[in-house]
Rosetta silent file (secondary structure, phi, psi, omega in degrees, C-alpha in Angstrom):
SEQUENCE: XXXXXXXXXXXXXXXXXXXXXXXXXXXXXXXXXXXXXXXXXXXXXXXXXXXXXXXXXXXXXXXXXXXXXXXXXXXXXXXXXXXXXXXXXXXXXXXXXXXXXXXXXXXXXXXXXXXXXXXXXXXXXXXXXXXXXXXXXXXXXXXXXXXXXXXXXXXXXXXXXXXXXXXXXXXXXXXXXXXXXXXXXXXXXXXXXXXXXXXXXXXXXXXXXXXXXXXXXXXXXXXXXXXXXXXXXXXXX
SCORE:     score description
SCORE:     0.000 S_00000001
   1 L     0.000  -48.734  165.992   90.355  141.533  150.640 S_00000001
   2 L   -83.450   21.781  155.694   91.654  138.112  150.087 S_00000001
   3 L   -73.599  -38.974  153.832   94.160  138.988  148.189 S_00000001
   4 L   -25.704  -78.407 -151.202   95.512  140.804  151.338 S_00000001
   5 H   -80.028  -20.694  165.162   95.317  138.401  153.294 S_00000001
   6 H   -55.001  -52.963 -139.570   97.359  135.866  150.440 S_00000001
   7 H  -103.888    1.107  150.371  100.200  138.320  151.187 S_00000001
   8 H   -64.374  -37.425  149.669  100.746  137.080  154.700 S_00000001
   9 H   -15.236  -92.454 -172.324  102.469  134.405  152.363 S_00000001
  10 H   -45.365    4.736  156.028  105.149  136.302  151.536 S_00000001
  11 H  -132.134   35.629 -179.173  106.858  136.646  155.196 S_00000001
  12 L   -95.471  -26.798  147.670  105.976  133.369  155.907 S_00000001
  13 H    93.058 -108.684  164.827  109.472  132.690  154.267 S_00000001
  14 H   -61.404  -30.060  177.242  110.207  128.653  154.324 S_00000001
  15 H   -58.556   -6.819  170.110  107.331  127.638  156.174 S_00000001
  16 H  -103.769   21.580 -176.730  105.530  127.787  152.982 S_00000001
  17 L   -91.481  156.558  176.919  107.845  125.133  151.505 S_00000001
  18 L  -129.647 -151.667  133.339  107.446  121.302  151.757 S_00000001
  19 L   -35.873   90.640  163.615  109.506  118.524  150.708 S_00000001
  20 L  -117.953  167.758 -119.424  110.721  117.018  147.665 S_00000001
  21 L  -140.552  166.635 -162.744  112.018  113.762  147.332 S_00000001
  22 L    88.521 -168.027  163.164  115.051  111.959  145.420 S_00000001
  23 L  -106.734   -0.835  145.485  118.292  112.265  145.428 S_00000001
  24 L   -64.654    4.475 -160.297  118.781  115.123  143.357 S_00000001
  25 L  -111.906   -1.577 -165.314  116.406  116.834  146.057 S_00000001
  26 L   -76.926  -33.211  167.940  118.587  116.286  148.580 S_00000001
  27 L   -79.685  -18.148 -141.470  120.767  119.429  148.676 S_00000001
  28 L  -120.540  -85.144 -173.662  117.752  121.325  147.842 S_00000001
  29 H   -41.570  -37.594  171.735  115.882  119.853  151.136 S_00000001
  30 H   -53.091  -52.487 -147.056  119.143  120.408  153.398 S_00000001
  31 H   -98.508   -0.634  176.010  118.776  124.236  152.536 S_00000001
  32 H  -109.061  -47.303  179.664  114.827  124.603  153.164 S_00000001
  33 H   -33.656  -60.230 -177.512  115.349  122.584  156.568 S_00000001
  34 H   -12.824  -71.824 -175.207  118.179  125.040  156.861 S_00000001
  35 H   -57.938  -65.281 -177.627  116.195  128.059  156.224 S_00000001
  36 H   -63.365  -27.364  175.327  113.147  126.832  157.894 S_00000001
  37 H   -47.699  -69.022 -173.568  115.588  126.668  161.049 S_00000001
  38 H   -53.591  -59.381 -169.875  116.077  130.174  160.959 S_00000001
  39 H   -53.947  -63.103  173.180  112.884  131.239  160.106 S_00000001
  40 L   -43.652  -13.391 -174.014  111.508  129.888  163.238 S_00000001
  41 L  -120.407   33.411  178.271  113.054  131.993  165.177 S_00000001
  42 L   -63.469   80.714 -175.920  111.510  135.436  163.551 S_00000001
  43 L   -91.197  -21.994 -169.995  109.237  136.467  166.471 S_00000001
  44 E  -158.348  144.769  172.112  108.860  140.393  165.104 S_00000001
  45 E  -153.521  123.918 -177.575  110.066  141.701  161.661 S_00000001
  46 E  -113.911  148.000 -178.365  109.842  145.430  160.456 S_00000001
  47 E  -160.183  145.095  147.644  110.781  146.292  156.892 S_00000001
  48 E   -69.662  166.371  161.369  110.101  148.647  154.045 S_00000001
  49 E  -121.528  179.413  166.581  108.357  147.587  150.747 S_00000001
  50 E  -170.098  121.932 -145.427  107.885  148.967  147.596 S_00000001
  51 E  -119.465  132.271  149.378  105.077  147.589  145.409 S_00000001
  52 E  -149.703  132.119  176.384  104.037  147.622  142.029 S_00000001
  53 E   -46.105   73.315 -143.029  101.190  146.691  140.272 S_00000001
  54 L   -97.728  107.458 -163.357  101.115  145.881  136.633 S_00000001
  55 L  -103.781  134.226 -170.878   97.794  145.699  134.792 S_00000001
  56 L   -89.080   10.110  161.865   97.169  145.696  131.209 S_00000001
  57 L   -88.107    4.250  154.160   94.667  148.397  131.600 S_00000001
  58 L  -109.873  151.833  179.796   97.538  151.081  132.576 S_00000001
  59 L   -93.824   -8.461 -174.896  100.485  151.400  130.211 S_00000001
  60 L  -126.018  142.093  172.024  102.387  152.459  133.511 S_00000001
  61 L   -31.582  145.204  151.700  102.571  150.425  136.957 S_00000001
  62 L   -87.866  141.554  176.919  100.701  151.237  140.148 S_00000001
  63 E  -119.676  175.957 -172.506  103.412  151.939  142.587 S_00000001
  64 E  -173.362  149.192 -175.376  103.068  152.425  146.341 S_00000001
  65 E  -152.726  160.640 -164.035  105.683  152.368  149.006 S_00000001
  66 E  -174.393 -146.479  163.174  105.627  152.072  152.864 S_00000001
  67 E  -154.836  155.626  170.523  106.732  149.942  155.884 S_00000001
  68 E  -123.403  158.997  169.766  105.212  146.496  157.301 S_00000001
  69 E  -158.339  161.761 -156.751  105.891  145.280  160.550 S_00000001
  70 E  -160.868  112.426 -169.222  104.811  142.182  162.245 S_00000001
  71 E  -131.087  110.653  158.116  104.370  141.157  166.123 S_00000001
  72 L    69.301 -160.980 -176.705  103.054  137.831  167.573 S_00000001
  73 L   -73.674  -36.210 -171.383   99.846  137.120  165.436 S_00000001
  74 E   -79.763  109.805  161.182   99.473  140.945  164.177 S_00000001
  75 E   -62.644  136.107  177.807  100.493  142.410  160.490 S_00000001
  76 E  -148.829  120.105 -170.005  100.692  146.153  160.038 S_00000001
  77 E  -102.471  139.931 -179.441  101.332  147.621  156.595 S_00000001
  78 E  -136.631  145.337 -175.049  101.715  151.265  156.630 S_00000001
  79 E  -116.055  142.891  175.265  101.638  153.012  153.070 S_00000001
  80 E   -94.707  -40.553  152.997  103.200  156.241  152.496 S_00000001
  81 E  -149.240  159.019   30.058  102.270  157.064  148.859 S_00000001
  82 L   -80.378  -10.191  172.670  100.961  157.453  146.500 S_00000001
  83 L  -139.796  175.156 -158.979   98.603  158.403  149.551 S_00000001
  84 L   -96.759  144.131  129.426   98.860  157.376  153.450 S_00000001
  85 E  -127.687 -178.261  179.082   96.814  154.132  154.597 S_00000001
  86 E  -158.888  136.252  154.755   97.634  151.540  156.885 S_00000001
  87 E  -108.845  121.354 -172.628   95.964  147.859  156.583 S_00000001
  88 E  -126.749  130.965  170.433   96.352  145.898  159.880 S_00000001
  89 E   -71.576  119.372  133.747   95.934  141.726  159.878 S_00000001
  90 L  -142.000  172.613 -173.629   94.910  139.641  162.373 S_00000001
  91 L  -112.714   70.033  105.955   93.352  136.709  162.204 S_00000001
  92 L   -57.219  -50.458 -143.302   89.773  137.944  162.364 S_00000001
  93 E  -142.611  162.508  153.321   89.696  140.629  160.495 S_00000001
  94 E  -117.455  154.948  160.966   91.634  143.161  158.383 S_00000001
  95 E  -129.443  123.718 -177.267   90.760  146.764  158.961 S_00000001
  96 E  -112.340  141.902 -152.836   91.891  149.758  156.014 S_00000001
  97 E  -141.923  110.225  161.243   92.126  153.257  157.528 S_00000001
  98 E   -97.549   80.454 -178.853   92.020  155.813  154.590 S_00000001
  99 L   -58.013  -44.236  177.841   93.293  158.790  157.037 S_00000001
 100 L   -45.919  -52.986  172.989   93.013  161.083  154.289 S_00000001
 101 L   -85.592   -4.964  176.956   89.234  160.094  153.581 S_00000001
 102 L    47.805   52.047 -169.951   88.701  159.704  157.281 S_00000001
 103 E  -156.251  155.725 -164.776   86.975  156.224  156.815 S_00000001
 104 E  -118.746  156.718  163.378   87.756  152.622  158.444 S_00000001
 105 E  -143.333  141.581 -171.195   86.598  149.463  156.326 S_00000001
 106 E  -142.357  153.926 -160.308   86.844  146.550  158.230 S_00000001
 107 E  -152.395  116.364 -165.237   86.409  143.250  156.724 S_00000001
 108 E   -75.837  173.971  174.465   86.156  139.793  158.327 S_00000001
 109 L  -124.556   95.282  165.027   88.456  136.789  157.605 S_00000001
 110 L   -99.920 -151.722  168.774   86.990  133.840  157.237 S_00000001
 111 H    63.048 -153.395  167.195   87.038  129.967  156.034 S_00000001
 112 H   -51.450  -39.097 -173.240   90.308  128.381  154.536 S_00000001
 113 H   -84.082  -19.780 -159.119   91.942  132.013  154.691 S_00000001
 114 H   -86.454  -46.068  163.679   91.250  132.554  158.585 S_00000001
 115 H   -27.452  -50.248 -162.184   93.839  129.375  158.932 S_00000001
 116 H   -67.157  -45.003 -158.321   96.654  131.492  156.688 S_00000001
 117 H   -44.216  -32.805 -151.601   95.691  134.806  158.694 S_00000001
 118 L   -46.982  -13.848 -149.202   96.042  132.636  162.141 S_00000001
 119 L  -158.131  123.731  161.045   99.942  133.355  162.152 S_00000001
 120 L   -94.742    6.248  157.150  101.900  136.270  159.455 S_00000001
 121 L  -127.864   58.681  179.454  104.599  133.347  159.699 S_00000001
 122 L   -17.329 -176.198  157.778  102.311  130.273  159.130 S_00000001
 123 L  -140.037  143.975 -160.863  104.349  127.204  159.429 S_00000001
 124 L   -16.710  -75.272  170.702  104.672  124.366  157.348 S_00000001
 125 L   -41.177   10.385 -178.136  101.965  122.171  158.116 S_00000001
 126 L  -122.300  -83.166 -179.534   99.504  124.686  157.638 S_00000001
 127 H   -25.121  -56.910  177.544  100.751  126.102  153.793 S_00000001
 128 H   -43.186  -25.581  163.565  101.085  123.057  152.695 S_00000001
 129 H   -56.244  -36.037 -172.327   97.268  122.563  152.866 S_00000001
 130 L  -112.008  -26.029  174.167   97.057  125.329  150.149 S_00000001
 131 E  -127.346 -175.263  149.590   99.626  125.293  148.276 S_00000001
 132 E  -140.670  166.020 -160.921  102.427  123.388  146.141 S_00000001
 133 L  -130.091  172.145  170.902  105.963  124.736  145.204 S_00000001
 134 L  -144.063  151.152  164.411  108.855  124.328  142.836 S_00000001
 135 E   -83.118  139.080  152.456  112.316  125.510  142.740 S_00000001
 136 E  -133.042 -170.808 -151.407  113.136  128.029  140.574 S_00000001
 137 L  -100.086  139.819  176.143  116.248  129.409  139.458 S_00000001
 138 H   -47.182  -30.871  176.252  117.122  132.705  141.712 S_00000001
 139 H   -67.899  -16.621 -173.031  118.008  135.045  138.910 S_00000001
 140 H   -92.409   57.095  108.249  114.510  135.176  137.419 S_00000001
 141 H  -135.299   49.250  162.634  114.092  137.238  140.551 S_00000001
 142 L    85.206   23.023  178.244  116.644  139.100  140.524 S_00000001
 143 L   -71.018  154.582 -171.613  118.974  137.634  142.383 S_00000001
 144 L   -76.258 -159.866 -143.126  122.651  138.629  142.584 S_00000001
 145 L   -79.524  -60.874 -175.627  125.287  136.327  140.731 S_00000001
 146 L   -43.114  110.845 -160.751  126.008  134.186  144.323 S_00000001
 147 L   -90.820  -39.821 -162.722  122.805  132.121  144.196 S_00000001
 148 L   -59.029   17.420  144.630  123.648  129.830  147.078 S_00000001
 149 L  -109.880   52.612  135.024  122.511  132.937  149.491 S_00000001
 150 L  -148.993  164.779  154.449  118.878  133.090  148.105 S_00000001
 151 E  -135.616  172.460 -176.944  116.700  130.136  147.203 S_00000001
 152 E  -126.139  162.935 -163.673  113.539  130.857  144.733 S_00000001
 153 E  -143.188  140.269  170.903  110.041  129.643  144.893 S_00000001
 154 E  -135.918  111.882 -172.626  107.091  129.213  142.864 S_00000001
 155 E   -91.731  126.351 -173.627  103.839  128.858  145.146 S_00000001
 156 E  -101.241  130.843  173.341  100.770  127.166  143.313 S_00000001
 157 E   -61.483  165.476  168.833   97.244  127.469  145.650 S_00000001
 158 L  -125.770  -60.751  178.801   95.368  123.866  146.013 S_00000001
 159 L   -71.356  126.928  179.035   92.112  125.237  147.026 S_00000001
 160 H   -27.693  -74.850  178.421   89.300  126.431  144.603 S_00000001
 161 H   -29.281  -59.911  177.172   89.327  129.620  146.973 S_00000001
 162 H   -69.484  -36.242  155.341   92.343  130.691  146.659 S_00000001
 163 H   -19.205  -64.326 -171.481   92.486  129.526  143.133 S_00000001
 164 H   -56.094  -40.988 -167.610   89.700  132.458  142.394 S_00000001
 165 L  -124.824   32.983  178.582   92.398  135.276  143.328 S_00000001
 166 L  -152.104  136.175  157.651   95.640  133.948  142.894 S_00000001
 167 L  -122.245  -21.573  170.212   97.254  132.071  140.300 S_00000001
 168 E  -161.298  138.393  143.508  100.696  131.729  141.470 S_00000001
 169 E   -96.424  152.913  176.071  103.622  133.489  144.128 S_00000001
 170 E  -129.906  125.485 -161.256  106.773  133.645  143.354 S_00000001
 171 E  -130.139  128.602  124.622  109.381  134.752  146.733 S_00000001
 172 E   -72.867   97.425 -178.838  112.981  135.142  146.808 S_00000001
 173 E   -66.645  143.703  176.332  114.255  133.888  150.385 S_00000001
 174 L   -94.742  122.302 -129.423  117.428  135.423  151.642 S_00000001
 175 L   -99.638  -42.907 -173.194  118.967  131.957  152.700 S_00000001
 176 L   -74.929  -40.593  171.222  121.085  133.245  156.008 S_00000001
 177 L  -101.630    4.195  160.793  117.830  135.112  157.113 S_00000001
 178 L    99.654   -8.636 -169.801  115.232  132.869  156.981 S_00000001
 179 L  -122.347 -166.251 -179.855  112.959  135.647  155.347 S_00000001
 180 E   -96.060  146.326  164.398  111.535  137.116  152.092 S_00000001
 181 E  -102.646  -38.120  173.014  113.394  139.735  150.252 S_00000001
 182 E  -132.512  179.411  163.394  111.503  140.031  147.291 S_00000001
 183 E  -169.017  162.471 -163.932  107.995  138.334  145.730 S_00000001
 184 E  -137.144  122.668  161.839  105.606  138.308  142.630 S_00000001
 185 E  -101.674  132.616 -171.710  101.802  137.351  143.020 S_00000001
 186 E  -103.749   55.912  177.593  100.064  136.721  139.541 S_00000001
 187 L   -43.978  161.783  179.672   96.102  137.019  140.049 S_00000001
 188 L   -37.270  -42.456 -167.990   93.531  135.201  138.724 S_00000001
 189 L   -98.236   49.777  172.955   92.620  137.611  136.489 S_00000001
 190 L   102.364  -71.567 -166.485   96.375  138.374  134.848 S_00000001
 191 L   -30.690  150.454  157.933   97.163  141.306  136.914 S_00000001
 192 L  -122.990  148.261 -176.589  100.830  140.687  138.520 S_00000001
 193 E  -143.775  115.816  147.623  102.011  142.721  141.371 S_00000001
 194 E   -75.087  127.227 -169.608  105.669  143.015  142.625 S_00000001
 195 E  -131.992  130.733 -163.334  106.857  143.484  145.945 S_00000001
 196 E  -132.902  162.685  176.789  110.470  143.921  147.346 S_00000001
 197 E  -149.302  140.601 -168.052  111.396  144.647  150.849 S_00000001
 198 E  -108.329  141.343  175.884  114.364  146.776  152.334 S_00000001
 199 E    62.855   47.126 -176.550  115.941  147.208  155.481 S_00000001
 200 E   -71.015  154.493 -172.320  114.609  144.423  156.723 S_00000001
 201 E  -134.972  102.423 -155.995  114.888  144.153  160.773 S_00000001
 202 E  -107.149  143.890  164.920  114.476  140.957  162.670 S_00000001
 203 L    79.003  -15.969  171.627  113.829  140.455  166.530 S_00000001
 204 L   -39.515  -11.119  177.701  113.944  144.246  167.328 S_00000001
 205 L    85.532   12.641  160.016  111.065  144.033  170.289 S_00000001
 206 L   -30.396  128.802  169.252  107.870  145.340  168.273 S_00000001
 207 L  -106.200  -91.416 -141.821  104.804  145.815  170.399 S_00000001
 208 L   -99.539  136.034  172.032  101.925  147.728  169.929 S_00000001
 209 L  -132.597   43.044 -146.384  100.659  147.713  166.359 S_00000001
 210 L   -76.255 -177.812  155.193   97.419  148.598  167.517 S_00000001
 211 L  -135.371  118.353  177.390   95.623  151.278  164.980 S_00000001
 212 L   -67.900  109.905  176.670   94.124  154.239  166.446 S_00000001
 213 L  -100.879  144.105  161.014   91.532  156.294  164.764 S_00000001
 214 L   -50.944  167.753 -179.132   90.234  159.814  165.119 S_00000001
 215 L   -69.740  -69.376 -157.805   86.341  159.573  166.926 S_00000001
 216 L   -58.607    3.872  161.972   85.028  161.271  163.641 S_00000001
 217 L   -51.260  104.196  146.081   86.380  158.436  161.511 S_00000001
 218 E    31.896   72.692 -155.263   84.217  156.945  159.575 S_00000001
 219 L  -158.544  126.757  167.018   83.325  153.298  160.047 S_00000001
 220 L  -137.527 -155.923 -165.347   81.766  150.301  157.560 S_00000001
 221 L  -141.347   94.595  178.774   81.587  146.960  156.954 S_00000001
 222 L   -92.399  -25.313  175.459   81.269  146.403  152.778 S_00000001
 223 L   -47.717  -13.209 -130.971   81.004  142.258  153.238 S_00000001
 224 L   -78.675  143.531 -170.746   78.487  142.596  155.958 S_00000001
 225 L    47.703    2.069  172.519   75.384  140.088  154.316 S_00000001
 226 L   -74.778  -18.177  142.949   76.536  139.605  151.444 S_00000001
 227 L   -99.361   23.961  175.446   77.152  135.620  153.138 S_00000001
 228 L   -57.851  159.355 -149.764   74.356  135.392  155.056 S_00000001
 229 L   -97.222  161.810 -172.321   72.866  132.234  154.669 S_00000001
 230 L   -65.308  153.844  167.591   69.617  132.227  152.219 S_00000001
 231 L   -71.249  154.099 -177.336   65.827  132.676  154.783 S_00000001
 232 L   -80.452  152.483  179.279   64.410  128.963  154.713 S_00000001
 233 L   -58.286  152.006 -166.787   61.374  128.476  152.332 S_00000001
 234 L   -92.860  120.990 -137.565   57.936  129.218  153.525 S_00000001
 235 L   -53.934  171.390 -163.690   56.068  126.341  154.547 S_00000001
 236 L   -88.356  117.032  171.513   53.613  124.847  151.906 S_00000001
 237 L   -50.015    0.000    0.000   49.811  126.204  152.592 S_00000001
């Protein structure tokens, strides 16, 4: 689940960037101000994805493909194959609606992550709490030959938390639109998962992203007590 919620990251677009310093940095910092400019003024963004997973227990990727869209405080991922879900963000909770399986799992967000969830385009001062970044060079994500329209990123976590299920993002920003076009998360354990996104749409007037279940749906909780606080010890006879 918090791995999920790590992937509001990825349309937070400059806002997870900070500041570096010198005078070689200078040209560098012009274009994330730049960027960051832009970015601010993303109020709704709908896009496809197309994801894949790469694990060294399959010799072939997982792949999965869909649309996200994003209004205000609310995320809404809709998956298409290899089967239909939809996971929708806010920042309480996520809830995953296996329509197929007729079952809801809903799963709070709490701590250090209930900060990223607060916003799916965090803004500096808040990322910066969790992570630190580097430039990297836009072709090792695929950018075309004109670099100066993308910049690249390598996001490191700061916190222990995040630490456990992330070990690094990596995002290609499209530089004119303030957002991400593609990114690579690296988990704790190895695993890497690539995600690119098409047809991106900015400002279009998204509303309701609410998600509507059949009655006979399903419905759990799998966190629920597993962080309940220990009963206090029983006093001494």
């Amino acid at each position: 689940m918090s791995r999920a919620v790590v992937w509001l990251v990825l349309l937070a677009a400059p806002a997870a960037l900070g500041q570096t310093t010198g005078p070689a940095a200078d040209d560098f910092n012009a274009r994330l101000t730049a960027v960051d400019q832009r970015a601010a003024q993303i109020h709704d963004l709908t896009a496809d994805f197309s994801q894949s997973k790469f694990t060294p227990m399959l010799r072939k990727p997982l792949v999965s493909a869909g649309r996200v869209r994003v209004c205000g405080a609310i995320m809404r991922w809709d998956t298409d194959r290899p089967a239909p879900t939809v996971m929708l963000i806010t920042p309480q909770e996520m809830r995953l609606y296996y329509s197929q399986q007729a079952e809801l799992e809903i799963y709070p967000i709490q701590g250090r992550l209930a900060e990223l969830a607060a916003s799916p385009l965090p803004r500096l001062a808040v990322l910066r709490r969790h992570f630190t970044f580097a430039e990297l060079p836009a072709s090792a994500l695929g950018a075309p030959a004109d670099a100066r329209d993308y910049l690249a990123l390598l996001l490191t976590p700061i916190s222990a938390e995040l630490r456990r299920h992330v070990q690094e993002i990596r995002v290609l920003l499209d530089f004119q639109g303030g957002y991400i076009v593609k990114a690579q998360m690296t988990d704790a354990d190895g695993d890497r998962t690539v995600i690119g996104f098409t047809g991106i749409r900015i400002n279009t007037g998204v509303e309701n992203l609410d998600l509507v279940v059949p009655k006979e749906t399903r419905v759990s909780h799998p966190l629920e007590g597993l962080s309940a606080p220990a009963p206090p010890p029983a006093p001494e006879q």
